[in-house]
Backbone of each chain as ProteinMPNN parsed JSONL, in Angstrom:
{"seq_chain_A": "XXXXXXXXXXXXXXXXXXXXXXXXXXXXXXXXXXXXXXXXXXXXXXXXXXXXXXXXXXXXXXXXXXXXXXXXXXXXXXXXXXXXXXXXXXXXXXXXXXXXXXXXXXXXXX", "coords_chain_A": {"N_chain_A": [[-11.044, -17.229, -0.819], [-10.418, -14.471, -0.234], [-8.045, -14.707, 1.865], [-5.451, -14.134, 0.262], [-2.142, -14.536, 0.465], [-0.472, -12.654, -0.452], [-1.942, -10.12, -0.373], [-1.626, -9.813, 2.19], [0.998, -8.704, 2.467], [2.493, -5.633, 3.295], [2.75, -2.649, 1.111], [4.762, -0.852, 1.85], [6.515, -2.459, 2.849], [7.294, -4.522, 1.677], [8.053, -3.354, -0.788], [10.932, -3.769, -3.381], [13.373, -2.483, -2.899], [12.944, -1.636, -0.204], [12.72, -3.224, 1.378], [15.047, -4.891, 1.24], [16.584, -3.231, 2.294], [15.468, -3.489, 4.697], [16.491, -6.218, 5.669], [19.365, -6.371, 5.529], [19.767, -3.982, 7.36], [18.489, -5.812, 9.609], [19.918, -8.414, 9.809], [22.891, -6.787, 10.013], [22.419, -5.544, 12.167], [23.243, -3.211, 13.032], [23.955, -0.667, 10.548], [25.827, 1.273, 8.284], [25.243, 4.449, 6.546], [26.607, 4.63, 3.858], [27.189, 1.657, 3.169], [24.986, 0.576, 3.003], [24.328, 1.353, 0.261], [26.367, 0.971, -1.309], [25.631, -2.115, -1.031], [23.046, -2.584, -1.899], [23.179, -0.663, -4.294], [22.633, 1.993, -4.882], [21.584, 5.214, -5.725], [22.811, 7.995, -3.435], [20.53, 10.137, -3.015], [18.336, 8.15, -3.7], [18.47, 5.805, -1.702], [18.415, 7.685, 0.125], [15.346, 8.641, 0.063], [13.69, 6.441, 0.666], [14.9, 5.433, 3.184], [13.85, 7.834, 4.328], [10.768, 7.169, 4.14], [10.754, 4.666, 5.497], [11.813, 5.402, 8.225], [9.408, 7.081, 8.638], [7.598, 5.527, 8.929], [7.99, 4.204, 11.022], [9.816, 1.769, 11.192], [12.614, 2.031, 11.337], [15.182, 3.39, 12.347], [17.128, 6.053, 12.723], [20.405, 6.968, 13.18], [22.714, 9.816, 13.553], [25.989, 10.417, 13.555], [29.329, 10.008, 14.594], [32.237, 8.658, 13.092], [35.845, 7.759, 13.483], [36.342, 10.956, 13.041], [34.743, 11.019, 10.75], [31.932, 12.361, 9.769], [29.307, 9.798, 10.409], [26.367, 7.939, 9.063], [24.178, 5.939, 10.933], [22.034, 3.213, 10.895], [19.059, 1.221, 12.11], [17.066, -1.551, 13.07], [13.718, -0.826, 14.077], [11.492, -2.111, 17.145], [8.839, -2.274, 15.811], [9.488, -2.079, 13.578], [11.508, -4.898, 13.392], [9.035, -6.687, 13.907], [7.4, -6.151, 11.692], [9.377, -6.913, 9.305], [9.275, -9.63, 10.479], [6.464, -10.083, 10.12], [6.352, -9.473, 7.027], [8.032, -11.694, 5.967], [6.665, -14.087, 6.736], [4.433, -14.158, 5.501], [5.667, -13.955, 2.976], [6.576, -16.555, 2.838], [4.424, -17.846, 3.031], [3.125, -17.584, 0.281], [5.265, -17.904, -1.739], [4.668, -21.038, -0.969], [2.246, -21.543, -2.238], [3.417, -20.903, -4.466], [5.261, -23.464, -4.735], [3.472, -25.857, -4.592], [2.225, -26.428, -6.934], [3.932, -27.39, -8.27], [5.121, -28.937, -11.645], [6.161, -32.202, -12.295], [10.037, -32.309, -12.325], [10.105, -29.348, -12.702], [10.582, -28.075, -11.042], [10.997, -25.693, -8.44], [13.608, -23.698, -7.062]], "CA_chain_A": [[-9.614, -17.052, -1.066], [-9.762, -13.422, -0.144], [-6.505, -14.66, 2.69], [-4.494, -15.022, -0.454], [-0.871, -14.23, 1.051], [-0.403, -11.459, -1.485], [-2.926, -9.489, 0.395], [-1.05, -9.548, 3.305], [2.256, -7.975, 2.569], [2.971, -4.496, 3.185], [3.836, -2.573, 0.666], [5.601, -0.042, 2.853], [8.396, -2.864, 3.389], [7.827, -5.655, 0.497], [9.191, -2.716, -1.89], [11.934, -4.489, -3.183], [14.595, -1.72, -1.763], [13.001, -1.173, 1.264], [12.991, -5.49, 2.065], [16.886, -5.328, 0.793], [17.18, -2.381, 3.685], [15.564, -3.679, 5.851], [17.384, -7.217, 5.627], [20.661, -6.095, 5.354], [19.873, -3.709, 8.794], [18.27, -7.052, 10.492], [21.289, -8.995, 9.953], [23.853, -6.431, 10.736], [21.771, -5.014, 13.445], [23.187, -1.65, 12.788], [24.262, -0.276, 9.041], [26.465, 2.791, 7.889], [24.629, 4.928, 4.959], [27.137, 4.233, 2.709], [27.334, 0.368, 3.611], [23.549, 0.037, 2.424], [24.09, 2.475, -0.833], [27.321, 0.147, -2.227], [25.477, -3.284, -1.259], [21.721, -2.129, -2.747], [23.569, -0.069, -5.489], [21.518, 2.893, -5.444], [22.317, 6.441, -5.991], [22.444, 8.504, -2.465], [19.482, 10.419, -3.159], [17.293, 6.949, -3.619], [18.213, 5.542, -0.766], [17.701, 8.405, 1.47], [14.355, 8.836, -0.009], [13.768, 4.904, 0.771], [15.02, 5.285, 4.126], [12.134, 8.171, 4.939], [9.614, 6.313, 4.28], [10.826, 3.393, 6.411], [11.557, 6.326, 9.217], [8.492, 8.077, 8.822], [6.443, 4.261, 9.434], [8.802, 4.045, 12.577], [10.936, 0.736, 11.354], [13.651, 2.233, 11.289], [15.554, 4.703, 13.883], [18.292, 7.116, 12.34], [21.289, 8.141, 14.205], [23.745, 10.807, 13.057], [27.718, 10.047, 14.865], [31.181, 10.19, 14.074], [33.45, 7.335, 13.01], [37.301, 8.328, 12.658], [35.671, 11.825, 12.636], [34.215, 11.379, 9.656], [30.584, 12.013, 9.989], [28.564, 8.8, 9.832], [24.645, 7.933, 9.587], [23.571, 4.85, 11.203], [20.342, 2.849, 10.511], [18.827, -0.002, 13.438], [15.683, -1.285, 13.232], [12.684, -0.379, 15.207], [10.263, -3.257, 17.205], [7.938, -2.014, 14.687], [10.482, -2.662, 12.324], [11.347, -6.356, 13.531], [7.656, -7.182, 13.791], [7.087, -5.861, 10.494], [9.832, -7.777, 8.288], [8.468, -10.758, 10.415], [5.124, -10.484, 9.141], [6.507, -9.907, 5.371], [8.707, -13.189, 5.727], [5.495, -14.985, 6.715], [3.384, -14.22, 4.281], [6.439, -14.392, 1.434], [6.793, -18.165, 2.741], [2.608, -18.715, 2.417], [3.189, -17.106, -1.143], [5.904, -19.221, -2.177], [4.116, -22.045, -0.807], [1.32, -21.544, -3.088], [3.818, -21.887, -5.869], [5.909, -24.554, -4.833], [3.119, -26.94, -4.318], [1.466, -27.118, -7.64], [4.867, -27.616, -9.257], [4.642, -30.068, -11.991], [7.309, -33.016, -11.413], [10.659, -31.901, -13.508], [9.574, -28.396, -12.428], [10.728, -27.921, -8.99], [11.309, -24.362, -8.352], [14.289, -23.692, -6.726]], "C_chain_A": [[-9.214, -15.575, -0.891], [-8.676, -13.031, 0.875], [-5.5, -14.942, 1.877], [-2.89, -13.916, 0.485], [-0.182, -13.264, 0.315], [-1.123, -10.226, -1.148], [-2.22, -8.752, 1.408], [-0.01, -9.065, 3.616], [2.098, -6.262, 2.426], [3.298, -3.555, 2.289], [5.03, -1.282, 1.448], [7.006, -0.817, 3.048], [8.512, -4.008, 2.448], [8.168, -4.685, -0.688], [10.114, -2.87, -1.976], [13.231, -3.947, -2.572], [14.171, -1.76, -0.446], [13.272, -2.773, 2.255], [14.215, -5.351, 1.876], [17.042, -4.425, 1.865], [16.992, -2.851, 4.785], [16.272, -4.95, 6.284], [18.53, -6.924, 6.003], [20.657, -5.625, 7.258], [19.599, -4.942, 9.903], [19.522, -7.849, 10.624], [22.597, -8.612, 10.21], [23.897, -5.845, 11.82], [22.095, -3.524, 13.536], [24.081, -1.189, 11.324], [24.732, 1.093, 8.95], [25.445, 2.955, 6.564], [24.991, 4.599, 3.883], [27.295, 2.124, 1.954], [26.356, 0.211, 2.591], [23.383, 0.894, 1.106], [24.753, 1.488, -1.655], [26.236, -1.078, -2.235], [24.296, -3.304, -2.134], [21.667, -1.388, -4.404], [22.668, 0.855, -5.67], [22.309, 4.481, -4.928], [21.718, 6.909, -3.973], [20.897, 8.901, -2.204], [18.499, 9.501, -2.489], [17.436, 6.442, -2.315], [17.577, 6.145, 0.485], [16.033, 8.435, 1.552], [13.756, 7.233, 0.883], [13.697, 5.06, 2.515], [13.905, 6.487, 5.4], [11.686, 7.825, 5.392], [9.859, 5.335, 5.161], [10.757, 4.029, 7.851], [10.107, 6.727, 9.456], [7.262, 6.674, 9.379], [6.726, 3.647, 10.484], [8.831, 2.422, 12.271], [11.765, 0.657, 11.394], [13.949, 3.592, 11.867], [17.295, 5.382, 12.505], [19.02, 7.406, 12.727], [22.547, 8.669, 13.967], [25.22, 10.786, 13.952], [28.618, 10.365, 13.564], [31.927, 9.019, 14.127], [34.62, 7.818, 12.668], [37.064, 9.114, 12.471], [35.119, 12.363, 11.589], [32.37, 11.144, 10.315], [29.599, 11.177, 9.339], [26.68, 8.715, 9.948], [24.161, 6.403, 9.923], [21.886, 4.519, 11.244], [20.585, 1.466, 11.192], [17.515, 0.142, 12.945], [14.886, -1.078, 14.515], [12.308, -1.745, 15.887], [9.755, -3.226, 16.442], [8.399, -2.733, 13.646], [10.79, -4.309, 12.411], [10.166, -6.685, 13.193], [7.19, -6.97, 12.036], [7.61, -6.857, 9.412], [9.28, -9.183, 9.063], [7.304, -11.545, 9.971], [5.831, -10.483, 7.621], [7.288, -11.231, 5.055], [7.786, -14.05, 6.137], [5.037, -15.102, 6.113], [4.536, -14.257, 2.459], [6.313, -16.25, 1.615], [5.485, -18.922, 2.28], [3.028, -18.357, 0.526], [4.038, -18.358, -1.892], [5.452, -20.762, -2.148], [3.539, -22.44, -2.038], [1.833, -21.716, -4.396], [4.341, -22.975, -6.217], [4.963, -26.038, -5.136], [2.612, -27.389, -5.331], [2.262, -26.972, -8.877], [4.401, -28.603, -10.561], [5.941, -31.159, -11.854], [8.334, -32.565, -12.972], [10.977, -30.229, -13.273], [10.163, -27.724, -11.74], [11.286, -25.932, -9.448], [12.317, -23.9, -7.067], [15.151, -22.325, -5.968]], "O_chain_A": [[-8.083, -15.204, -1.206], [-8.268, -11.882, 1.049], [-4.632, -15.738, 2.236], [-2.937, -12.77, 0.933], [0.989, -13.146, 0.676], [-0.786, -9.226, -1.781], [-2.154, -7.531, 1.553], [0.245, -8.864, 4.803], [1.581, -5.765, 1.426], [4.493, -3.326, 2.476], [6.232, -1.295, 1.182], [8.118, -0.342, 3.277], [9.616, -4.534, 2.304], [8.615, -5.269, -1.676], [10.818, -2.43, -1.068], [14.022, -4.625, -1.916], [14.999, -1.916, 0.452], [13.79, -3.122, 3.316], [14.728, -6.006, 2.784], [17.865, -4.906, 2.644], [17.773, -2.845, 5.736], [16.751, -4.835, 7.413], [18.76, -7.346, 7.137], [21.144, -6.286, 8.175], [20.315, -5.072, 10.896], [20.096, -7.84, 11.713], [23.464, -9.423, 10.537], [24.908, -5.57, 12.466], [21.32, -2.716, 14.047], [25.19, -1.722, 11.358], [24.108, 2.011, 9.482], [24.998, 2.079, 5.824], [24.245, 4.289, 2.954], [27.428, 1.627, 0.835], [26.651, -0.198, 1.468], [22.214, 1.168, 0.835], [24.135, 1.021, -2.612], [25.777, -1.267, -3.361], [24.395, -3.995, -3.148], [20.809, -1.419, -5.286], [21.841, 0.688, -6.567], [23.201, 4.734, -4.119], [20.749, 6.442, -3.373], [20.146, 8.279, -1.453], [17.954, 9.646, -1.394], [16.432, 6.621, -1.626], [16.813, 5.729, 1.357], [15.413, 8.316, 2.609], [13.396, 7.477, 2.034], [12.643, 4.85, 3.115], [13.452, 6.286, 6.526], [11.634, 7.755, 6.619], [8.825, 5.093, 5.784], [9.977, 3.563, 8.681], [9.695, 6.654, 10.614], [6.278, 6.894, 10.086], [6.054, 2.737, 10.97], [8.057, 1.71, 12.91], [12.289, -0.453, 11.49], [13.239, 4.597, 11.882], [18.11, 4.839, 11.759], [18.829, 8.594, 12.988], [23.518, 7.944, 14.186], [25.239, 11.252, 15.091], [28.615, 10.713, 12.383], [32.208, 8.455, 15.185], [34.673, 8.362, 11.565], [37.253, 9.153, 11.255], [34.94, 13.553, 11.329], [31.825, 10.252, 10.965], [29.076, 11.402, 8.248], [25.957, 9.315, 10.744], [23.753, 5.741, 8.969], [20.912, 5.226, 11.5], [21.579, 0.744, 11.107], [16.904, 1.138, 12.558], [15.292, -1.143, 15.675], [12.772, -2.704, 15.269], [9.901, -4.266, 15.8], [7.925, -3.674, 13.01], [10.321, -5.004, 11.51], [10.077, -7.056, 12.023], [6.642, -7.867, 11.396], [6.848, -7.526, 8.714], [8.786, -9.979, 8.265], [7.074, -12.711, 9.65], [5.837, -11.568, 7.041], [7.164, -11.778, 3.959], [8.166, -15.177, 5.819], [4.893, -16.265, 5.736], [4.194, -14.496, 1.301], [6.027, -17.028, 0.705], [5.32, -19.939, 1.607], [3.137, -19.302, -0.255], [3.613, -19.385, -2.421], [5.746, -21.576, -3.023], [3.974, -23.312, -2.79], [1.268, -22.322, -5.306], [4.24, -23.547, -7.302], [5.416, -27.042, -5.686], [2.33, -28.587, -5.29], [1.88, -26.653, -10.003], [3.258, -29.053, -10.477], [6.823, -30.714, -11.12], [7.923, -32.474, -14.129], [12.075, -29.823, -13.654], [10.209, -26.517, -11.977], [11.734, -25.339, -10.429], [11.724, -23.741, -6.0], [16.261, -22.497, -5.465]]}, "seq_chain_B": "XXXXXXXXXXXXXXXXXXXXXXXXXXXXXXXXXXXXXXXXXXXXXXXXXXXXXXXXXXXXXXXXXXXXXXXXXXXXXXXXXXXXXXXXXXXXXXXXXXXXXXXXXXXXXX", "coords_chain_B": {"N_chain_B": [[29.916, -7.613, -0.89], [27.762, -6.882, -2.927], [26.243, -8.696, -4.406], [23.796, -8.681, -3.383], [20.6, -10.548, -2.558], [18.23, -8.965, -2.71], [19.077, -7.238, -5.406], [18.294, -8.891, -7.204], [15.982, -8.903, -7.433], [13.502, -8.148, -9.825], [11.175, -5.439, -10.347], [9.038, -5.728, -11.315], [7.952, -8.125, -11.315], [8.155, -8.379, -9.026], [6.401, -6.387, -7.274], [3.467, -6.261, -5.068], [1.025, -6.362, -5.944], [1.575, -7.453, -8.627], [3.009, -9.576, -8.081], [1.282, -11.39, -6.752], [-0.793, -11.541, -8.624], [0.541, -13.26, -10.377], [0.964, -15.593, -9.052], [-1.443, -16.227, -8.479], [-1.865, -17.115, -11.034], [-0.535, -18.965, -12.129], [-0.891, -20.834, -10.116], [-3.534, -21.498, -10.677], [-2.924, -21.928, -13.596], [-4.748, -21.261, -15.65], [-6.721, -18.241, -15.106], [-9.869, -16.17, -14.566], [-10.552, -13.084, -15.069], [-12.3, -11.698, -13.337], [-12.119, -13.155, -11.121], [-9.609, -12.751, -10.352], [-9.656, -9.968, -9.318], [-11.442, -10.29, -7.439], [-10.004, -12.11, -5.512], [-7.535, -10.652, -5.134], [-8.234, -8.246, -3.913], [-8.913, -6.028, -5.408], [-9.81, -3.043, -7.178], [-11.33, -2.692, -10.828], [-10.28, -1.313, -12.624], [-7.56, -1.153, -11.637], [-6.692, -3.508, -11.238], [-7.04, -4.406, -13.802], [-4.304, -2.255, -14.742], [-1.795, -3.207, -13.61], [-2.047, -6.119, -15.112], [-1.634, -5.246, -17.661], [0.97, -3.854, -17.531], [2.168, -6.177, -16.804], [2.112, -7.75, -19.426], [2.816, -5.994, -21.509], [5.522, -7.041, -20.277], [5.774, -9.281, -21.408], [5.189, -11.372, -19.924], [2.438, -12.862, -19.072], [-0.47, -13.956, -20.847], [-3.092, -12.653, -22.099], [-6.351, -13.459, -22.858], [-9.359, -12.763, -24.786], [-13.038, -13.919, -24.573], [-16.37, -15.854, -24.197], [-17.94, -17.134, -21.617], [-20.547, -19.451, -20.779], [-22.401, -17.706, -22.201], [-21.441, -15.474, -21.86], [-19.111, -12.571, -21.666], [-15.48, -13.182, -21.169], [-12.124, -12.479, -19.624], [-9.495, -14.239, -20.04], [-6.71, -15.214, -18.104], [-3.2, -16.206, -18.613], [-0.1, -17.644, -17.756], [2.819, -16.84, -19.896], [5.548, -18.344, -20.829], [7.84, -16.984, -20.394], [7.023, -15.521, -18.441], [6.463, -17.605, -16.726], [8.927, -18.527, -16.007], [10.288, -16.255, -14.908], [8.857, -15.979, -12.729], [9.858, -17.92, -11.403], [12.68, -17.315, -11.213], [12.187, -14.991, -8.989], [11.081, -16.456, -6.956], [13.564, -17.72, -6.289], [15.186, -15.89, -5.215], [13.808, -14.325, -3.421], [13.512, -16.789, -1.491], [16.399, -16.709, -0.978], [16.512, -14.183, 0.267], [15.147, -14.648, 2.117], [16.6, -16.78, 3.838], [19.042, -14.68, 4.372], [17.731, -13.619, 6.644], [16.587, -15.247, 7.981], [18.807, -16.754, 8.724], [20.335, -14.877, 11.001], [18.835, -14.804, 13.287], [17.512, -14.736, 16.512], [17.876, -16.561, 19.655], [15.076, -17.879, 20.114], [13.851, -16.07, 18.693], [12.132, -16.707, 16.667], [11.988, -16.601, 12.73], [8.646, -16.79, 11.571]], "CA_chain_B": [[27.961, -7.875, -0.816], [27.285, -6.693, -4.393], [25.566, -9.55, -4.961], [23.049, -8.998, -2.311], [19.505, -11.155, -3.145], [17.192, -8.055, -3.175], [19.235, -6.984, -6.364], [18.157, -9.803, -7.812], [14.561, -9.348, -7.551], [12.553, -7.392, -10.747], [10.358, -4.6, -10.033], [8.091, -5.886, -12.662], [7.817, -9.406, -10.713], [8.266, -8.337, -7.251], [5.541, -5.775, -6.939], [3.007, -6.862, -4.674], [0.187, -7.373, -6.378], [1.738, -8.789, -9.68], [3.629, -11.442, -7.708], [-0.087, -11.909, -6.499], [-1.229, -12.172, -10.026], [1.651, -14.607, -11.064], [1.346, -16.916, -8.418], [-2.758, -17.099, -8.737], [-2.277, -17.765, -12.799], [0.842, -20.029, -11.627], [-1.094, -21.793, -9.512], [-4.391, -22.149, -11.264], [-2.696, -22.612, -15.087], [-5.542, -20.326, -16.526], [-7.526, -17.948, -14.244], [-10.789, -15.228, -14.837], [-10.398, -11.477, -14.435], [-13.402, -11.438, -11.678], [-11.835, -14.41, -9.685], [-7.965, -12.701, -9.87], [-10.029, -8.94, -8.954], [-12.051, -10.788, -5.619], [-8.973, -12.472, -4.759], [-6.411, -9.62, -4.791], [-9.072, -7.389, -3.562], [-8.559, -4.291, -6.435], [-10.79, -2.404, -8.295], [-11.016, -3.34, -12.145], [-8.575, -0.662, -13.203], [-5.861, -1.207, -10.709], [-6.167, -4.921, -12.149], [-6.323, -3.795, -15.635], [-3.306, -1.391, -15.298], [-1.058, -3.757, -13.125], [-2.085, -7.248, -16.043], [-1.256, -4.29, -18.778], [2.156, -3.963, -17.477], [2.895, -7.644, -17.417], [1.32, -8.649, -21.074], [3.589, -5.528, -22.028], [6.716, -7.205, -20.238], [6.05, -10.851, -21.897], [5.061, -11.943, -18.958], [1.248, -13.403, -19.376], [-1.046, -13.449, -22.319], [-4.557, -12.342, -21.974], [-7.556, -13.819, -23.921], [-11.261, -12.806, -24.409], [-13.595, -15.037, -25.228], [-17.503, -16.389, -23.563], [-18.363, -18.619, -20.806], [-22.238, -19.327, -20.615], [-22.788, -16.408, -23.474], [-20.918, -13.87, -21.09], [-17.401, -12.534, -22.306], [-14.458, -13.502, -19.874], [-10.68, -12.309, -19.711], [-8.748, -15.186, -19.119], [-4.661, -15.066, -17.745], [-2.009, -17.157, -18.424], [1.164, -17.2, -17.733], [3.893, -17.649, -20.621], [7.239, -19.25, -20.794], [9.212, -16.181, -19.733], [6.008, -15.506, -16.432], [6.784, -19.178, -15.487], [10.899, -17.977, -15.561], [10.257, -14.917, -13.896], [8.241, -15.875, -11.34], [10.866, -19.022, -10.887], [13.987, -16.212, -10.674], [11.273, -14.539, -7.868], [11.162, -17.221, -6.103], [14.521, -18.388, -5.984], [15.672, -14.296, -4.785], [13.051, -14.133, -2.171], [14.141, -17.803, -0.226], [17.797, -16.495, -0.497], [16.613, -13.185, 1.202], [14.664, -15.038, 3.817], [17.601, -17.068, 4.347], [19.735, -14.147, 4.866], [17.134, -12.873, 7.328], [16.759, -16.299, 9.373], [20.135, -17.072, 9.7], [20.918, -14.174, 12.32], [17.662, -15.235, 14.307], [18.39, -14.952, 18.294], [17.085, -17.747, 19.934], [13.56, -17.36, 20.789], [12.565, -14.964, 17.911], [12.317, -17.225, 15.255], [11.198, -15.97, 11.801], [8.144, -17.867, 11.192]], "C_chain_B": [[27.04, -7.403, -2.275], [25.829, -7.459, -4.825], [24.29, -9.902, -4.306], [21.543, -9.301, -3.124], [18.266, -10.002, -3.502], [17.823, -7.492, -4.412], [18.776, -7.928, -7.476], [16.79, -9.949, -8.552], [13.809, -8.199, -9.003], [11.361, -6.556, -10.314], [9.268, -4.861, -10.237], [7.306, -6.978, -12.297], [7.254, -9.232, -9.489], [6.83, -7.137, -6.737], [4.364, -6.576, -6.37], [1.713, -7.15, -4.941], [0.506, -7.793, -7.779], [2.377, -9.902, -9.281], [2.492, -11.633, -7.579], [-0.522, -12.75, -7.474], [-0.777, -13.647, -10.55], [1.462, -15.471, -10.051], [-0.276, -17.277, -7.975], [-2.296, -17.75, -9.891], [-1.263, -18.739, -12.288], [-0.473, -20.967, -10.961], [-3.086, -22.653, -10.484], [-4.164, -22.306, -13.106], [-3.73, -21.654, -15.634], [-6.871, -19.299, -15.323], [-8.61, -16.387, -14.936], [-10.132, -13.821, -14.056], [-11.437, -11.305, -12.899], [-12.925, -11.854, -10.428], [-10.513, -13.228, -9.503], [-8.619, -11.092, -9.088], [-10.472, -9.195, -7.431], [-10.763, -11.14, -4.797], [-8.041, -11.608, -4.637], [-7.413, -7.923, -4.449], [-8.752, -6.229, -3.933], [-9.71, -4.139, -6.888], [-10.543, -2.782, -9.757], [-9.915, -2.682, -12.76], [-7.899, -1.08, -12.41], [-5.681, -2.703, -10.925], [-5.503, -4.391, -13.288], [-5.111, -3.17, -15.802], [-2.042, -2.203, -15.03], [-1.015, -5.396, -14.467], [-1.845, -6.211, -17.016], [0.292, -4.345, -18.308], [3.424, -5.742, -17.13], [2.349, -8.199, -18.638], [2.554, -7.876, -21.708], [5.186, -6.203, -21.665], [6.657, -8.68, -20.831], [5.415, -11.669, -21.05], [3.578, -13.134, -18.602], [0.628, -12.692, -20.278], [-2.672, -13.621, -21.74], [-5.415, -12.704, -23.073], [-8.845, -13.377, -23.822], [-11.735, -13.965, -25.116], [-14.521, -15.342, -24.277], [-17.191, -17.921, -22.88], [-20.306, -18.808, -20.812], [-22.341, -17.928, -21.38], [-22.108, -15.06, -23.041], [-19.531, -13.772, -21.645], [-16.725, -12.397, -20.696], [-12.969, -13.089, -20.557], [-10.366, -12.993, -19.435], [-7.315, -14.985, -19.159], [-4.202, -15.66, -17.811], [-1.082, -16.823, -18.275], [2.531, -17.471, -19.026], [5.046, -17.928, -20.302], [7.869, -18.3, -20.069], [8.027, -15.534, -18.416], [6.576, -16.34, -16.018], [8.48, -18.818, -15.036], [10.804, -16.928, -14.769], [9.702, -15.275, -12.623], [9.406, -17.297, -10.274], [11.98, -18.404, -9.892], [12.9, -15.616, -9.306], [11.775, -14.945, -6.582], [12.339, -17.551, -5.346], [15.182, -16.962, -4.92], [14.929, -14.521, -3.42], [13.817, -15.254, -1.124], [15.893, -16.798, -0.086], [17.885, -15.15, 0.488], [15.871, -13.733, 2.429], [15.529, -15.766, 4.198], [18.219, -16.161, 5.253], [18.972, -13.681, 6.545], [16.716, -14.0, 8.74], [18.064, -16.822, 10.016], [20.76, -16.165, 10.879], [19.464, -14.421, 13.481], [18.676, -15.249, 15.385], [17.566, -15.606, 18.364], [15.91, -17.424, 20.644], [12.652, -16.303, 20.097], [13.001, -15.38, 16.415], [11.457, -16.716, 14.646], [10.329, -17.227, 11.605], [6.976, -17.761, 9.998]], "O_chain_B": [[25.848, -7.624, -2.485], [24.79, -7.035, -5.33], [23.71, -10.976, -4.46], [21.208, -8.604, -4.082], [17.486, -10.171, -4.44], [16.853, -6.933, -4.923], [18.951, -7.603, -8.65], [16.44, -10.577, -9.551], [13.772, -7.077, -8.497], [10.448, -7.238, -9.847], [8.366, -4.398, -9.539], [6.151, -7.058, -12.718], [6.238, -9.719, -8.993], [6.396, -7.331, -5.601], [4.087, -7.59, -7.011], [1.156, -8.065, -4.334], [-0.328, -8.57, -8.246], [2.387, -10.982, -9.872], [2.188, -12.331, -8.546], [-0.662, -13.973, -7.492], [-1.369, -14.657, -10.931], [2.069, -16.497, -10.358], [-0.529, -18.281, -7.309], [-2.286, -18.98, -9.853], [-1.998, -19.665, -11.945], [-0.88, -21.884, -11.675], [-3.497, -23.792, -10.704], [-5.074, -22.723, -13.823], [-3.077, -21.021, -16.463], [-7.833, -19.91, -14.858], [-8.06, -15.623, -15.73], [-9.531, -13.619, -13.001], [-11.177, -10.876, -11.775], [-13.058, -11.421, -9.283], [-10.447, -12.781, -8.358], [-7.984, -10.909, -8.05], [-10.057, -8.571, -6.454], [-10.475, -10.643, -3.708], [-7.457, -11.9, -3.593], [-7.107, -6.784, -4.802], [-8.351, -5.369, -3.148], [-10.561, -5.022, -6.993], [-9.418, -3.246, -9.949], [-8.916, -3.188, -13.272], [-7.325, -1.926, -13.096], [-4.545, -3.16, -10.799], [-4.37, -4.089, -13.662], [-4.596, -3.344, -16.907], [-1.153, -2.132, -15.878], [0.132, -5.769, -14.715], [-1.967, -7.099, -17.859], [0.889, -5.163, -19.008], [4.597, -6.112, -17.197], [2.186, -9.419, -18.611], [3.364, -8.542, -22.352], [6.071, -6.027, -22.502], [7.706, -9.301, -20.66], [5.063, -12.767, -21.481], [3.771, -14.141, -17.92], [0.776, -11.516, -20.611], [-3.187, -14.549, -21.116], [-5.188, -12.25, -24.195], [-9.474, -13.592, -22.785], [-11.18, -14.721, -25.913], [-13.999, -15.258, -23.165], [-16.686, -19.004, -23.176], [-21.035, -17.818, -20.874], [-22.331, -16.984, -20.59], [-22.155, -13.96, -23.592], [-18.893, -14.752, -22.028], [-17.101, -11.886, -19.642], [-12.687, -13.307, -21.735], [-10.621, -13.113, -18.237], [-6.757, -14.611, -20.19], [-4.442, -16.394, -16.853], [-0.833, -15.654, -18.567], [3.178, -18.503, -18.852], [5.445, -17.581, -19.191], [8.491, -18.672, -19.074], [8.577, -15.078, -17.413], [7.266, -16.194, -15.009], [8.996, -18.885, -13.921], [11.517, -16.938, -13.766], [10.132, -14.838, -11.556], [9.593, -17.477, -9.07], [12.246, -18.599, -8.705], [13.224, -16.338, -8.363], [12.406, -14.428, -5.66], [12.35, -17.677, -4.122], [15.636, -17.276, -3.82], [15.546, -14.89, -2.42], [14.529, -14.893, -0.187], [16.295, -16.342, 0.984], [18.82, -14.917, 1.254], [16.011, -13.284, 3.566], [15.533, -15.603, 5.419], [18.209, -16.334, 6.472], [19.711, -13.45, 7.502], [16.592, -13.753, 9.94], [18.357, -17.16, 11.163], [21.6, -16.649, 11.638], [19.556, -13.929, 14.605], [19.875, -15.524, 15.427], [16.587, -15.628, 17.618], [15.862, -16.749, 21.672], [11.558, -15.819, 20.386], [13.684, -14.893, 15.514], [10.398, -16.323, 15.135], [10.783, -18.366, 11.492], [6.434, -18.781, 9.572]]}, "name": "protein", "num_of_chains": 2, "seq": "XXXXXXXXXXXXXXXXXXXXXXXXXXXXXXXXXXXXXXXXXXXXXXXXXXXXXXXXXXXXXXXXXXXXXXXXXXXXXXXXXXXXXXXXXXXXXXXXXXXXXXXXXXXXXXXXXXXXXXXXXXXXXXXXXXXXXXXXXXXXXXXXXXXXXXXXXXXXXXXXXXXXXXXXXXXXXXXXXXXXXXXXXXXXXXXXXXXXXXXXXXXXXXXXXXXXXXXXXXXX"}
């Protein structure tokens, strides 16, 4: 049992902010700074720190612009970055598995 | 978006090797310190410190006590583990939701 599916996650991106960043960027395909600060609720600081680390493991690309000339910071993920939350949504679904199945009836986990 | 599913998730839960933990003792109802150490492939402290911070949150109750004359730690999970790891569960599908529903065709999350 040393393939338990707990093994196999990342923590580089199953840290529960950095999975809520990188989600959020997967599904909007590109994210303002502030966008991912209100929806995550985390002080500037935290996120930036957050968003480092996701930079510095190349899943995430950075790019400094202008919206309405206010200066914005956009966040896209990498390939790396796709490939990456793909593996952690694989191995969350084996995980879950492992609890769903030895529900007891009444139980169900939802 | 306030309400986004990674806010949802517990630090305390979501860390990747106490979900580990919780969803061996989850799945085997009572499990040994040796077996949950092989299977989440840690050293005895980095068990010990990670089952110390869930006994302290309520979360599972630890027993000693001999098998064949040898002393054994055994893990359970209590009432508010089995809820926690439920709430877990339920957070995680709603973030892999969010994360399969923008799938492009041909790069399904699997």
């Amino acid at each position: 049992m040393t393939d338990h599916p707990a093994n196999g996650l990342d923590d580089v991106v199953h840290q529960r902010v950095r999975l809520g960043i990188m989600a959020i960027v997967h599904e909007a395909r590109q994210v303002e700074f502030g966008f991912l600060r209100t929806t995550l609720q985390l002080t500037a600081g935290n996120l930036g720190q957050h968003l480092n680390v996701l930079e510095k493991a190349d899943l995430i690309e950075i790019h400094k612009g202008y919206q309405d000339k206010r200066p914005c910071t956009w966040v896209t993920l990498t390939a790396n970055g796709r490939t990456a939350l793909r593996h952690e949504i694989a191995h969350l679904k084996q995980l879950i598995h492992t609890v769903e199945r030895v529900e007891a009836p009444g139980e169900a986990v939802t």
